[in-house]
MARFI-484861 format. One record per atom (N, C-alpha, C, O, CB): residue in one letter; x, y, z. Coordinates in steps of 0.02 Angstrom, whole numbers, plus 50000, padded with zeros to 5 digits. Glycine has a CB too. Layout:
N
AXYZ ...
! end
This chain:
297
X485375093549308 X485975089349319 X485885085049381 X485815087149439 X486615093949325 X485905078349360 X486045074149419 X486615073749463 X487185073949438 X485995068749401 X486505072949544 X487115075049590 X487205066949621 X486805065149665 X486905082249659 X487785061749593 X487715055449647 X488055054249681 X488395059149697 X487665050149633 X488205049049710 X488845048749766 X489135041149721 X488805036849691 X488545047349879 X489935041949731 X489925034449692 X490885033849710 X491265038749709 X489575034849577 X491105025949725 X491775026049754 X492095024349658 X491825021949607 X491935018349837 X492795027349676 X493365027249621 X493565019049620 X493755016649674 X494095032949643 X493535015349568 X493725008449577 X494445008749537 X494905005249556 X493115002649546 X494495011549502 X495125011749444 X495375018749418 X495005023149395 X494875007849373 X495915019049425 X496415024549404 X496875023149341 X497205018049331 X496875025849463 X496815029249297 X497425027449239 X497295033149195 X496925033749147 X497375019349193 X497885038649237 X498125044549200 X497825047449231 X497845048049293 X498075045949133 X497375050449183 X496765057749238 X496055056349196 X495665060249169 X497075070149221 X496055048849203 X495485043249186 X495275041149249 X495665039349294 X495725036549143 X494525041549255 X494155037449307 X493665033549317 X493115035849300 X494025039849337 X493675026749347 X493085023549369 X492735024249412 X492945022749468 X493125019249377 X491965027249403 X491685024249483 X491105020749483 X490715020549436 X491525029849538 X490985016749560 X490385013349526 X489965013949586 X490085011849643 X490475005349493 X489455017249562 X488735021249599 X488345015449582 X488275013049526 X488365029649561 X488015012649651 X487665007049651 X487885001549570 X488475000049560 X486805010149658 X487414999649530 X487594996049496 X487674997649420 X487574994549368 X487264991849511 X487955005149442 X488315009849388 X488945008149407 X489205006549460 X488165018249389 X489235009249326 X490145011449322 X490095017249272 X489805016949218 X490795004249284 X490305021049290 X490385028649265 X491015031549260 X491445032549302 X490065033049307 X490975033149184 X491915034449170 X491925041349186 X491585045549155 X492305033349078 X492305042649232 X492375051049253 X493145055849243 X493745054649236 X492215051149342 X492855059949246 X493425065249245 X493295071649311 X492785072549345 X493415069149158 X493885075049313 X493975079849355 X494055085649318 X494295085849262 X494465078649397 X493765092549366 X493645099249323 X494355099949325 X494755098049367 X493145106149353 X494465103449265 X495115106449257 X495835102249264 X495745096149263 X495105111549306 X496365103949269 X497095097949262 X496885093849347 X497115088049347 X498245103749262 X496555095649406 X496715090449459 X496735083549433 X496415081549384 X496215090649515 X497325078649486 X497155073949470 X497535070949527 X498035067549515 X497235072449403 X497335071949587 X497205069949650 X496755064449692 X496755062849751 X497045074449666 X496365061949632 X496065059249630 X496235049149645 X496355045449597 X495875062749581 X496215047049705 X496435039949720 X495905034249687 X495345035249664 X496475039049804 X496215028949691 X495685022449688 X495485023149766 X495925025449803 X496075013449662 X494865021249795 X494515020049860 X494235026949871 X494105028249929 X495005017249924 X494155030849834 X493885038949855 X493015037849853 X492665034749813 X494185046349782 X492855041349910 X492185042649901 X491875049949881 X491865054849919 X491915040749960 X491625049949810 X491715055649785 X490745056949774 X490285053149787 X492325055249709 X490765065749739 X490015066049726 X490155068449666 X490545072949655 X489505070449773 X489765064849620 X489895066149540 X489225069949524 X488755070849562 X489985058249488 X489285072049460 X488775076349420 X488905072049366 X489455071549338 X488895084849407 X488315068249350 X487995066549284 X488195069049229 X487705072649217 X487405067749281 X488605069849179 X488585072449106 X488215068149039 X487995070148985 X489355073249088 X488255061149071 X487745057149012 X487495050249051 X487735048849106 X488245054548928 X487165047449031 X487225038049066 X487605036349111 X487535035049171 X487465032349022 X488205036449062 X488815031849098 X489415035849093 X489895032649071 X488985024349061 X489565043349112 X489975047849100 X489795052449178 X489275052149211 X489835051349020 X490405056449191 X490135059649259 X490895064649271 X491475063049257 X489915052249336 X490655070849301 X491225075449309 X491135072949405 X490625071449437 X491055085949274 X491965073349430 X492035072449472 X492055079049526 X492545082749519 X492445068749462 X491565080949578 X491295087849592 X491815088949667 X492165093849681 X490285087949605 X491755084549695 X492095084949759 X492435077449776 X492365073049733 X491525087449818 X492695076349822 X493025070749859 X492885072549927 X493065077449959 X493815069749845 X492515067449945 X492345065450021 X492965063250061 X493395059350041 X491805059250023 X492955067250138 X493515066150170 X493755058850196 X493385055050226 X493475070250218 X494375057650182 X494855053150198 X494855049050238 X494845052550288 X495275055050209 X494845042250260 X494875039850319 X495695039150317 X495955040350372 X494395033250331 X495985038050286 X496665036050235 X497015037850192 X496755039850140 X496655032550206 X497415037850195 X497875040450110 X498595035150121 X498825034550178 X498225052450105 X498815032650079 X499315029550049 X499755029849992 X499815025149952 X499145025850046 X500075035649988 X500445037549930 X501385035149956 X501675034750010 X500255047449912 X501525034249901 X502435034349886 X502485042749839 X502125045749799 X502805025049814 X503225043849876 X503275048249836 X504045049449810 X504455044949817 X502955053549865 X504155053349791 X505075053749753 X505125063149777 X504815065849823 X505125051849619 X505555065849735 X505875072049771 X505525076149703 X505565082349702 X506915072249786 X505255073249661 X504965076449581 X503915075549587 X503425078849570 X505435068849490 X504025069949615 X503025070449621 X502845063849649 X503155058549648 X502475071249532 X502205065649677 X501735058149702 X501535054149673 X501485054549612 X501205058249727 X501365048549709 X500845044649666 X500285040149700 X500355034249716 X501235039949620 X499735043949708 X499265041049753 X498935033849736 X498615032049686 X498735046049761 X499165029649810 X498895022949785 X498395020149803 X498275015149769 X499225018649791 X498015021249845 X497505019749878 X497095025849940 X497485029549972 X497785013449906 X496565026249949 X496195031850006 X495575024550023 X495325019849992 X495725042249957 X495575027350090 X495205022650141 X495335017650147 X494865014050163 X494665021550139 X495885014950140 X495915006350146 X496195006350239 X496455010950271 X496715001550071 X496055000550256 X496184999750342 X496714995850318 X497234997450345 X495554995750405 X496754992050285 X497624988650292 X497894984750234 X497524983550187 X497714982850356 X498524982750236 X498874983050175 X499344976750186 X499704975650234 X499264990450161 X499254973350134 X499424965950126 X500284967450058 X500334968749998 X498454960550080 X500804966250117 X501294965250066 X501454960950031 X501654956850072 X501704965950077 X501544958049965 X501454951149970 X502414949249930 X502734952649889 X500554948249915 X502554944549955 X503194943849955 X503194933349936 X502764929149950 X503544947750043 X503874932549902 X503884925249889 X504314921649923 X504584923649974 X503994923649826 X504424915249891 X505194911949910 X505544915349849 X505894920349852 X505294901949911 X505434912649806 X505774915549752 X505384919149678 X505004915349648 X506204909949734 X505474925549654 X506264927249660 X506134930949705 X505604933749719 X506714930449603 X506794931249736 X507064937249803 X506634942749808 X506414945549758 X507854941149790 X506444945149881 X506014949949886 X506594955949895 X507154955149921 X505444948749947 X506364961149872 X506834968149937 X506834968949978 X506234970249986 X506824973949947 X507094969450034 X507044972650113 X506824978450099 X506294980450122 X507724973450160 X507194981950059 X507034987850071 X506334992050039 X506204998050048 X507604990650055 X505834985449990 X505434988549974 X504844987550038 X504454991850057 X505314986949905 X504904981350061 X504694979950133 X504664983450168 X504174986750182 X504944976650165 X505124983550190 X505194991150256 X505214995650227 X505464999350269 X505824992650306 X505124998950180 X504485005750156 X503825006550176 X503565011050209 X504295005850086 X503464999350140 X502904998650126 X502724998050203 X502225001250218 X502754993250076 X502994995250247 X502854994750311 X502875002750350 X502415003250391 X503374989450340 X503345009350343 X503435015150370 X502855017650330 X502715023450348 X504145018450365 X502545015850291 X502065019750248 X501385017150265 X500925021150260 X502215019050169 X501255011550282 X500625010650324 X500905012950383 X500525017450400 X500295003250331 X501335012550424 X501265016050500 X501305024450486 X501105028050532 X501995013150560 X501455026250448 X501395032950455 X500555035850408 X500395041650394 X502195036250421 X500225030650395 X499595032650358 X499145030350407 X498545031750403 X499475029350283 X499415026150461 X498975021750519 X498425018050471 X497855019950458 X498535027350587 X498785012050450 X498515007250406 X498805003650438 X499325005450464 X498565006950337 X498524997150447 X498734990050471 X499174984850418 X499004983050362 X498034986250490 X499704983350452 X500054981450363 X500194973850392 X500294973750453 X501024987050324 X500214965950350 X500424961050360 X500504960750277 X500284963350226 X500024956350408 X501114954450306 X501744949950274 X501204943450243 X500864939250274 X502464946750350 X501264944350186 X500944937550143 X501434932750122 X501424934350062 X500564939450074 X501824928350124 X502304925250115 X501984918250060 X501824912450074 X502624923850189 X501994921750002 X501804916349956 X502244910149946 X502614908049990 X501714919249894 X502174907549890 X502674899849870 X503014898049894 X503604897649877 X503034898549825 X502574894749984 X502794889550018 X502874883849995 X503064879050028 X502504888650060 X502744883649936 X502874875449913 X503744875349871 X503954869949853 X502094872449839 X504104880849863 X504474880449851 X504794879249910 X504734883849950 X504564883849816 X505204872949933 X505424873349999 X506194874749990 X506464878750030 X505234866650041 X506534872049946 X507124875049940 X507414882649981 X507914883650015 X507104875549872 X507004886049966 X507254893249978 X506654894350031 X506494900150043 X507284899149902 X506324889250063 X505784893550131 X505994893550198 X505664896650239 X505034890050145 X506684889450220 X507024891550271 X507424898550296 X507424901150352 X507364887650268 X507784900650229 X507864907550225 X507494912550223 X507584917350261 X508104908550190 X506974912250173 X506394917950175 X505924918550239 X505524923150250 X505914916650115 X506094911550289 X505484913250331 X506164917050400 X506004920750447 X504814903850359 X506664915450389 X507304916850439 X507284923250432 X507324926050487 X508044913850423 X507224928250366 X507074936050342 X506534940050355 X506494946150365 X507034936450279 X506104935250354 X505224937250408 X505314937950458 X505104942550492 X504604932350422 X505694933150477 X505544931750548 X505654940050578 X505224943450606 X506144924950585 X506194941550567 X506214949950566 X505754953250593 X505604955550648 X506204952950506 X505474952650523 X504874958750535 X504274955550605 X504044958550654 X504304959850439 X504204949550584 X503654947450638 X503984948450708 X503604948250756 X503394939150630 X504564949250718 X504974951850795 X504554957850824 X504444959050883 X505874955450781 X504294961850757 X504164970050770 X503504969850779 X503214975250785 X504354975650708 X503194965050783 X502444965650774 X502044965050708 X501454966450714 X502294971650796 X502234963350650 X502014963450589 X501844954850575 X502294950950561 X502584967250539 X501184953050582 X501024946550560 X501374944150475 X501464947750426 X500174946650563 X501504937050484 X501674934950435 X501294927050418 X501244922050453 X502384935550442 X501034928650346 X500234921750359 X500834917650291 X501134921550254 X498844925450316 X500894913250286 X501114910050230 X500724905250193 X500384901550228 X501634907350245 X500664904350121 X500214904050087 X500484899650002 X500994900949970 X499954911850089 X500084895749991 X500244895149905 X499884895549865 X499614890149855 X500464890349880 X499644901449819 X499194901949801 X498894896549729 X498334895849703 X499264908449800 X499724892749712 X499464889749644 X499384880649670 X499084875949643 X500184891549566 X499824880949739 X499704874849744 X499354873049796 X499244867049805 X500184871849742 X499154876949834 X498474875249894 X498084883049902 X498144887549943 X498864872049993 X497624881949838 X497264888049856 X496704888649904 X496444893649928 X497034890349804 X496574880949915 X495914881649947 X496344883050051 X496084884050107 X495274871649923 X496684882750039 X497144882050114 X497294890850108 X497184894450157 X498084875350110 X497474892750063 X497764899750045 X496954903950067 X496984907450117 X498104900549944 X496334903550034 X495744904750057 X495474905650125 X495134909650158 X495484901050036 X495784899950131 X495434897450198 X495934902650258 X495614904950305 X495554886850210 X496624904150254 X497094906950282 X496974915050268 X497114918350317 X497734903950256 X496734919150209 X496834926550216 X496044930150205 X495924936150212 X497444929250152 X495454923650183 X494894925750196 X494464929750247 X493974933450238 X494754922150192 X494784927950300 X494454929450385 X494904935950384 X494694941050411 X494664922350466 X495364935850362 X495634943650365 X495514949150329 X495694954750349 X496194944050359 X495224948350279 X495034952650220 X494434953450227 X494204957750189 X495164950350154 X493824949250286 X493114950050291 X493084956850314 X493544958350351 X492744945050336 X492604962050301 X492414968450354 X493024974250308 X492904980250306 X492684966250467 X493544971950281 X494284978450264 X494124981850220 X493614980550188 X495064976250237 X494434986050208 X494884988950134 X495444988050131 X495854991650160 X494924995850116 X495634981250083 X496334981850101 X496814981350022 X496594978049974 X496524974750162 X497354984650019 X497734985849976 X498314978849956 X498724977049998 X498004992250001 X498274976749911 X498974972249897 X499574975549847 X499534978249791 X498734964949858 X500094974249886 X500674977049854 X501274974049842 X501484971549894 X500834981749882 X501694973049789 X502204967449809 X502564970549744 X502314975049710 X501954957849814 X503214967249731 X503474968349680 X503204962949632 X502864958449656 X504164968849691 X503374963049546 X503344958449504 X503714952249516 X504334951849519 X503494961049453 X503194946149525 X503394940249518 X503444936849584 X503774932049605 X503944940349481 X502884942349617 X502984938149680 X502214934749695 X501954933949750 X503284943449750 X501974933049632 X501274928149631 X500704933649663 X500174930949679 X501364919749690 X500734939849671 X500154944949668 X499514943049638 X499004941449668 X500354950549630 X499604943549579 X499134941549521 X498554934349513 X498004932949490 X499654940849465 X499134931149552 X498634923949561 X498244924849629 X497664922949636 X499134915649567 X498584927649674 X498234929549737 X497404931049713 X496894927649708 X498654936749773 X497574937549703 X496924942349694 X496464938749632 X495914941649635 X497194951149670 X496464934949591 X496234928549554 X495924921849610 X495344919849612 X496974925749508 X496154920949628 X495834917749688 X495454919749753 X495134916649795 X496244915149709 X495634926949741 X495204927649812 X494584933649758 X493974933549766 X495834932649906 X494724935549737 X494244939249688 X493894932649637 X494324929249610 X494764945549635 X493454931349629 X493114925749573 X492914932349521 X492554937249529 X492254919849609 X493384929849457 X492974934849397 X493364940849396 X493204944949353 X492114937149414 X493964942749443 X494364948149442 X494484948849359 X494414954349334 X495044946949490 X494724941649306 X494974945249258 X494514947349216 X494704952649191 X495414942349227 X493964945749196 X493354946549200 X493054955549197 X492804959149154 X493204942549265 X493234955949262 X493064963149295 X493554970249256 X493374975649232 X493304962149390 X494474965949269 X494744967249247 X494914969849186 X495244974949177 X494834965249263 X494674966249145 X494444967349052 X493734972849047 X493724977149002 X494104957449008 X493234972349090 X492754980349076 X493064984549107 X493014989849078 X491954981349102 X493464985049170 X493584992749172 X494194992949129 X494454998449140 X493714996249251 X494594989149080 X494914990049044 X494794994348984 X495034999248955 X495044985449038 X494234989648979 X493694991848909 X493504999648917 X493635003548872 X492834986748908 X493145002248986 X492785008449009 X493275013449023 X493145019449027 X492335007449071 X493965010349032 X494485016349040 X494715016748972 X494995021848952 X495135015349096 X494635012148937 X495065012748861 X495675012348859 X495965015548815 X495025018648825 X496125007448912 X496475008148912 X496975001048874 X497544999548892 X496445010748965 X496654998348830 X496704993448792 X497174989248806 X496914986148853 X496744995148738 X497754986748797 X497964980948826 X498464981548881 X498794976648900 X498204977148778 X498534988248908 X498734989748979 X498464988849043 X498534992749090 X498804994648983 X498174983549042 X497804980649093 X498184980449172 X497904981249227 X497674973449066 X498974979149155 X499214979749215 X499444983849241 X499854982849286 X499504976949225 X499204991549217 X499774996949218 X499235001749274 X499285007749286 X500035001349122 X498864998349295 X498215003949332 X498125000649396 X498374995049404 X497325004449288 X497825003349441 X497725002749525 X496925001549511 X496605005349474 X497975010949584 X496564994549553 X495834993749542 X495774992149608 X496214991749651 X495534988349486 X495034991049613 X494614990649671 X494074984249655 X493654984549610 X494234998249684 X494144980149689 X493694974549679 X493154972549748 X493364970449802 X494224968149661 X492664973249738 X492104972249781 X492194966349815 X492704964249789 X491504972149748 X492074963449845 X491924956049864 X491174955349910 X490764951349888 X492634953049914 X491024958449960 X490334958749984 X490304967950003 X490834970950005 X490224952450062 X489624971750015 X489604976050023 X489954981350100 X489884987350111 X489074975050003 X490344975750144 X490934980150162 X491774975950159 X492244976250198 X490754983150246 X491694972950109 X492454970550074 X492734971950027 X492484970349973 X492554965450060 X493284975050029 X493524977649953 X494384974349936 X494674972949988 X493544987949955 X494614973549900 X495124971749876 X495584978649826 X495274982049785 X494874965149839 X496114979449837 X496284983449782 X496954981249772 X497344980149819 X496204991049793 X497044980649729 X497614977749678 X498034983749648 X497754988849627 X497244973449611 X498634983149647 X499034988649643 X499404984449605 X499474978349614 X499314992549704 X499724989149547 X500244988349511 X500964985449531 X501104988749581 X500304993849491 X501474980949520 X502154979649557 X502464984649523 X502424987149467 X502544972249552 X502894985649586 X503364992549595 X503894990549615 X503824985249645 X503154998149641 X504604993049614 X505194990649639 X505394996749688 X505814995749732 X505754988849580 X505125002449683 X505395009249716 X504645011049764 X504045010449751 X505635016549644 X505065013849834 X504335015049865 X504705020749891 X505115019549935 X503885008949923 X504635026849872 X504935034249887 X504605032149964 X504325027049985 X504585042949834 X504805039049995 X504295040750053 X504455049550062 X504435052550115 X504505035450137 X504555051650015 X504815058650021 X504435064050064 X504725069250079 X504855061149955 X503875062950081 X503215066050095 X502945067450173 X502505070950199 X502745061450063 X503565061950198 X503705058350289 X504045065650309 X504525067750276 X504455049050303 X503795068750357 X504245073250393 X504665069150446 X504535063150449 X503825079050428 X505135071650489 X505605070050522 X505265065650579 X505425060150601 X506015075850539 X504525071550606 X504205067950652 X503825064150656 X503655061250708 X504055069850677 X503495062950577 X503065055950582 X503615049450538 X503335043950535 X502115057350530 X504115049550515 X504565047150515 X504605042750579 X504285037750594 X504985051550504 X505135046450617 X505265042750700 X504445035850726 X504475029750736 X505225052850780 X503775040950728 X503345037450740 X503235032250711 X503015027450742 X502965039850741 X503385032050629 X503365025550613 X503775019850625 X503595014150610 X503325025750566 X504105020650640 X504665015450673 X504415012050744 X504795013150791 X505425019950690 X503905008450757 X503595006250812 X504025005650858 X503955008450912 X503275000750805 X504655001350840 X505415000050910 X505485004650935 X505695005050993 X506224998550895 X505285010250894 X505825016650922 X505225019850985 X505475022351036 X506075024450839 X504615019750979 X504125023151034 X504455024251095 X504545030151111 X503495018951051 X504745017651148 X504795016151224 X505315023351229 X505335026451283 X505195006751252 X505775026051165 X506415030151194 X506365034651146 X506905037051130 X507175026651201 X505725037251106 X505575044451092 X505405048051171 X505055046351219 X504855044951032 X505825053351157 X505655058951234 X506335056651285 X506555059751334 X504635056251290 X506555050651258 X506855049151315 X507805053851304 X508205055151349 X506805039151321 X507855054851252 X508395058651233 X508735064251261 X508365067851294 X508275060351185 X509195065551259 X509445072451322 X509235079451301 X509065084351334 X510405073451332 X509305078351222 X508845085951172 X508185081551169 X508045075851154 X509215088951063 X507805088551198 X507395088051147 X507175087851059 X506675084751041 X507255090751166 X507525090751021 X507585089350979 X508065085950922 X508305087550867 X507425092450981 X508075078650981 X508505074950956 X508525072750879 X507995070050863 X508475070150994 X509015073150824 X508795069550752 X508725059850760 X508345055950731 X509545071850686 X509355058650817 X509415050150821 X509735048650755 X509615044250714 X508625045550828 X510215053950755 X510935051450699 X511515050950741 X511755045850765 X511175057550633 X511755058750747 X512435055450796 X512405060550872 X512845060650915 X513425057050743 X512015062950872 X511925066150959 X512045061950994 X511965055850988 X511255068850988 X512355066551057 X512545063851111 X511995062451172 X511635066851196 X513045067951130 X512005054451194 X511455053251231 X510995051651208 X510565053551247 X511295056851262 X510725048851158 X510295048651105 X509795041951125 X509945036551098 X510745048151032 X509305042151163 X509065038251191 X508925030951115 X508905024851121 X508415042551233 X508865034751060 X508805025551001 X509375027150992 X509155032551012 X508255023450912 X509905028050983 X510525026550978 X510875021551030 X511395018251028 X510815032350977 X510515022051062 X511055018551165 X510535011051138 X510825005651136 X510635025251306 X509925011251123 X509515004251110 X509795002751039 X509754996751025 X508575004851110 X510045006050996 X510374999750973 X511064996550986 X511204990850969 X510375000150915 X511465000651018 X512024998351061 X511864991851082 X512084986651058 X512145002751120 X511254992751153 X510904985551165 X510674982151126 X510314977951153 X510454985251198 X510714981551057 X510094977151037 X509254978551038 X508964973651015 X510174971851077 X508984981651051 X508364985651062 X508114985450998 X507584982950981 X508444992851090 X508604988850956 X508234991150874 X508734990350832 X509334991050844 X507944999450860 X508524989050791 X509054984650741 X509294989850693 X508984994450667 X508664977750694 X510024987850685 X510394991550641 X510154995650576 X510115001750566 X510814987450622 X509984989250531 X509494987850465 X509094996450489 X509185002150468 X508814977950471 X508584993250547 X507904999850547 X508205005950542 X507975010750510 X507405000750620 X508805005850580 X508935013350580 X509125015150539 X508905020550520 X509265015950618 X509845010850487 X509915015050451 X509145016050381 X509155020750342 X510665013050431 X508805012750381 X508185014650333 X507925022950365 X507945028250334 X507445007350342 X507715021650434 X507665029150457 X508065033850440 X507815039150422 X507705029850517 X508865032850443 X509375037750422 X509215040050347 X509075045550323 X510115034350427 X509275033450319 X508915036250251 X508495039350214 X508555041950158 X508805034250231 X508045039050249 X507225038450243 X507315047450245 X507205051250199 X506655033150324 X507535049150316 X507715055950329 X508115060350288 X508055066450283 X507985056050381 X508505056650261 X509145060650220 X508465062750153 X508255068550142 X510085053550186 X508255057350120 X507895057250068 X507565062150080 X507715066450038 X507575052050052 X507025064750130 X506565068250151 X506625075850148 X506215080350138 X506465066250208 X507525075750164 X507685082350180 X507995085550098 X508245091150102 X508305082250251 X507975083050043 X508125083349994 X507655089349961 X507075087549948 X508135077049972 X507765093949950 X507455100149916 X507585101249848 X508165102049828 X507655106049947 X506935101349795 X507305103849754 X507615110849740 X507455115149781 X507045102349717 X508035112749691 X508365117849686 X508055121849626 X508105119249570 X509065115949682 X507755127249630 X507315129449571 X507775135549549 X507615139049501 X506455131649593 
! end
């Protein structure tokens, strides 16, 4: 039995891609696991050519999962940072935003704001007035059109994606798809064999992939989602993800302050001032309530 090393490019079900040098090898895992991410560096065992049982998973630089109060759903392992990508129109969520943002800071992934269809100008005074937000906190925001200046769009998220692993995530219809088409040459292409090798016939958009670009650039393309659980956040890497909140963790009169309604509450008194914004906290309030949700067996 042959022993190789080879990264997961595509996920769908407890179906796997990987591709060992200038192999793609449809794999599986012993028994029901299926823990198994897109970006994993795994060591397979040979079962035929182009077939391979998945033996171990090489440790993590990363993990990036959403989760709910019923189960996970792992979206990416090793990626360094994570491209939200958001439009003028239609309307983005805040609140899937500021998920996706507590979920790279609590995975310590680097996350920026892609602000597609600048050419819609109608609606780019507002959407950039709604950024502007986030870029207050430290979160870059690059703006971009991918159908009507791609070579400007290139030229703008290329230099950032050189050297990464980086994840794109956005809801439906926020021009995702043309992105990763332009910055991937041949994505659909690519797209249609691991379609073909997963068998997953005309569900092409229903799976998480990994697209090469030079031998340390990767792209991974993620499915649009409207829900980004975070059930998985304890109380204390919670707080940490909230960057505002760092200067007045410790600074509280308990130590084991929650930063709901205690007295003296060092992020409570900053948002009094203005320090940290309403919006963040209550997502934290939330975020927490969600967290603390048990099921009842």
């Amino acid at each position: 039995m042959t022993h190789i090393t080879g990264t997961i490019i595509a996920a769908h079900g407890r179906h796997y891609l990987a591709e060992a040098g200038e192999r793609k090898l449809q794999c599986v895992t012993r028994g029901k696991k299926s823990d198994v991410a897109v970006g994993d560096i795994v060591n397979l065992q040979l079962t035929s050519p182009n077939q391979a049982v998945i033996e171990l998973i090489t440790e993590r630089k990363t993990l990036l999962y959403r989760s709910d109060q019923y189960k996970s759903k792992l979206l990416a392992a090793n990626v360094s940072q994570l491209f939200i990508v958001v439009a003028t129109e239609p309307g983005f969520a805040d609140d899937l935003v500021s998920r996706a943002l507590v979920a790279a800071e609590a995975a310590d992934v680097t996350a920026h704001i892609v602000l597609n269809k600048i050419d819609v100008v109608e609606s780019l005074a507002k959407t950039r007035q709604r950024l502007a937000f986030y870029a207050k906190l430290g979160y870059p925001v690059h703006e971009v059109s991918a159908k009507e200046a791609p070579e400007a769009t290139c030229a703008t998220l290329m230099p950032l994606l050189k050297g990464q692993s980086t994840i794109l995530i956005g809801q439906s219809g926020m021009g995702k798809s043309s992105l990763i088409n332009l910055l991937v040459p041949d994505a659909d292409i690519a797209t249609r064999e691991i379609s073909a090798a997963l068998d997953t016939g005309k569900h092409t958009t229903t799976f998480t992939r990994l697209y090469r670009i030079d031998a340390d650039t990767t792209i991974i393309d993620s499915p649009g989602f409207q829900e980004f659980g975070l059930h998985h956040l304890s109380e204390g890497m919670l707080e940490r993800a909230f960057p505002e909140f760092s200067p007045y963790l410790g600074k509280c009169k308990f130590y084991n302050c929650h930063h709901i309604s205690e007295p003296e509450c060092a992020v409570l008194t900053a948002i009094k001032t203005g320090d940290i914004a309403p919006m963040r906290h209550a997502l934290y309030a939330q975020l927490r309530h969600e967290s603390m949700q048990t099921i009842g067996y």
